[in-house]
N, C-alpha and C positions, 0 to 999 in steps of 0.2 A: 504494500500500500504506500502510495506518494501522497504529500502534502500540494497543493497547486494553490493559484493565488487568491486570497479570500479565507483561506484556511480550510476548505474543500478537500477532501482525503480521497485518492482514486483507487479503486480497488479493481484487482483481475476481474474480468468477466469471460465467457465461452468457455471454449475448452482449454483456457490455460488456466483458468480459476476458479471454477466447479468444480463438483463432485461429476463424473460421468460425464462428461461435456454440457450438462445442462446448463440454458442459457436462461440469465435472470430477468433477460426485455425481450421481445419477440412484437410481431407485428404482423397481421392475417395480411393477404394479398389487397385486398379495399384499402387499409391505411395506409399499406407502402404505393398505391396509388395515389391516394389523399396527399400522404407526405410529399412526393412531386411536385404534385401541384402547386403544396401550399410553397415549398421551396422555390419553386419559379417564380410565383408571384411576391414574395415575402424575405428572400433571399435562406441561408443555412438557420434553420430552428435546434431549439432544443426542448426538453422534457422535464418539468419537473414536479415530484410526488409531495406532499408533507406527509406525515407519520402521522399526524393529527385524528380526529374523527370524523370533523364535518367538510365544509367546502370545501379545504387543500387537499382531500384525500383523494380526488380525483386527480388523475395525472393530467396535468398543464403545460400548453406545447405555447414557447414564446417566442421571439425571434431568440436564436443564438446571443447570448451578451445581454440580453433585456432583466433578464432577472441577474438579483444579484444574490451568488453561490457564498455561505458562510461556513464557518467550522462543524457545521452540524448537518452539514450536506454531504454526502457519498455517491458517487458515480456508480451506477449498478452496472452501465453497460453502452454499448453501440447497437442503435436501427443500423443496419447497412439496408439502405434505399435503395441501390443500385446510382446514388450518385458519386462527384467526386470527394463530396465527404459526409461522413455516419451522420446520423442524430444521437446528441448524446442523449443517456437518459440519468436524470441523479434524483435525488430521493434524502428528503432529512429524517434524521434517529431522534 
C-alpha cells in the first residue's frame, strides 16, 4: 500500500492483490458503455464510495480531480473502459 497526495492510501487491486484474482470494482457491459460516453463528453472521471449509511453510500462518479481524496480514502481499484486510461474507483473506511 502507497500513500498518494491528500493522504489517500492505494492498495493492490486484481490479481496482484486479491485473494484468487478477485476483483474489488467491476462494471457490467451498459456502464462501460455509459462510462465512454460520459468520458467523451466530460473528459477522465473517477468513483467515489463513503463507508457511511445514507446518501455517500452510493458510488459517485465525478470528473477525475473534482472530489477531493483524504486520508480516509482507499483506492479499491481500476474500471478499465477500454480507454486510454482506467476509472479509478476509491472508497472511504
Amino acid at each position: 500500500m502507497s500513500t498518494l497526495p491528500g493522504g489517500a492510501r492505494d492498495t493492490p487491486s486484481g490479481s496482484g492483490g486479491d485473494p484468487a484474482g478477485a476483483r474489488r470494482v467491476d462494471a457490467t457491459p451498459a456502464a462501460v458503455d455509459l462510462l465512454r460516453k460520459m468520458t467523451d463528453l466530460h473528459g477522465p472521471l473517477m468513483f467515489h464510495q463513503s463507508g457511511g449509511c445514507c446518501d455517500g453510500s452510493s458510488p459517485m462518479c465525478f470528473p477525475d480531480g473534482d472530489f477531493l481524496l483524504s486520508d480516509a480514502d482507499i483506492h479499491l481499484g481500476d474500471l478499465d473502459v477500454g480507454l486510454d486510461r482506467a476509472v479509478p474507483f476509491w472508497m472511504s473506511t
